[in-house]
N, C-alpha and C positions, 0 to 999 in steps of 0.2 A: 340861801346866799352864803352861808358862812360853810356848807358841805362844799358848794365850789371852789369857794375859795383854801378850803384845804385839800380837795385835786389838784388844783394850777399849782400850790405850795407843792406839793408830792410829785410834780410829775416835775416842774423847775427842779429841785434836789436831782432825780433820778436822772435828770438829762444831764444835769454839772458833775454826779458824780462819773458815768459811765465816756464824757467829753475828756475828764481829767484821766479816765484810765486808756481810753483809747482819744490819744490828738487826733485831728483833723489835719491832715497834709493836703495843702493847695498848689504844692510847686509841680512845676508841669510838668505832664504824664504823654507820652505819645501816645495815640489814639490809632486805633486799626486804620481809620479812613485819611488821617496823614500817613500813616506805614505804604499804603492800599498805591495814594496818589504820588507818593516819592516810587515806587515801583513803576507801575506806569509811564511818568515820564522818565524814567530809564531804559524799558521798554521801544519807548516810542525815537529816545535818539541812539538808539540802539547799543546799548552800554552791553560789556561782556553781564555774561549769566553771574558772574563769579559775585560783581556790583550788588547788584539784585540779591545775592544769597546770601552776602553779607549784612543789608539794611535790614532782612527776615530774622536772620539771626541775631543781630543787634535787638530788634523787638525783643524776641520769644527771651534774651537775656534779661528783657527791662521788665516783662511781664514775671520772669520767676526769679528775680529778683522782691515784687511788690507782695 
C-alpha cells in the first residue's frame, strides 16, 4: 500500500512539474476540418481562387506559428 502510494506521490510531482514547464494552451486552434469545410463552401459559391488561397495560407501561418 504504501509503494503505491509513493508512485501516485512521484508520478503527481512529475506531472506539476513538467505542466509548470510546458502550460497547457486551450484557446482556439483551427482545425484542418474547419480549414477543409470554409474551403469548400467557397468553392461551392464559387469565390475567386485567390479566397480559397488566402484561408490555406492563413492556416499553414497559424500551424507554423504553433
Amino acid at each position: 500500500m504504501k509503494a503505491i502510494f509513493a508512485i501516485l506521490l512521484t508520478l503527481a510531482l512529475v506531472n506539476s512539474s513538467l505542466v509548470a514547464k510546458h502550460p497547457l494552451d486551450f484557446s482556439i486552434k483551427r482545425s484542418i476540418m474547419n480549414v477543409m469545410m470554409e474551403v469548400e463552401s467557397k468553392l461551392k459559391t464559387n469565390s475567386p481562387l485567390d479566397t480559397v488561397k488566402e484561408v490555406l495560407n492563413e492556416f499553414k501561418g497559424a500551424v507554423n506559428e504553433e
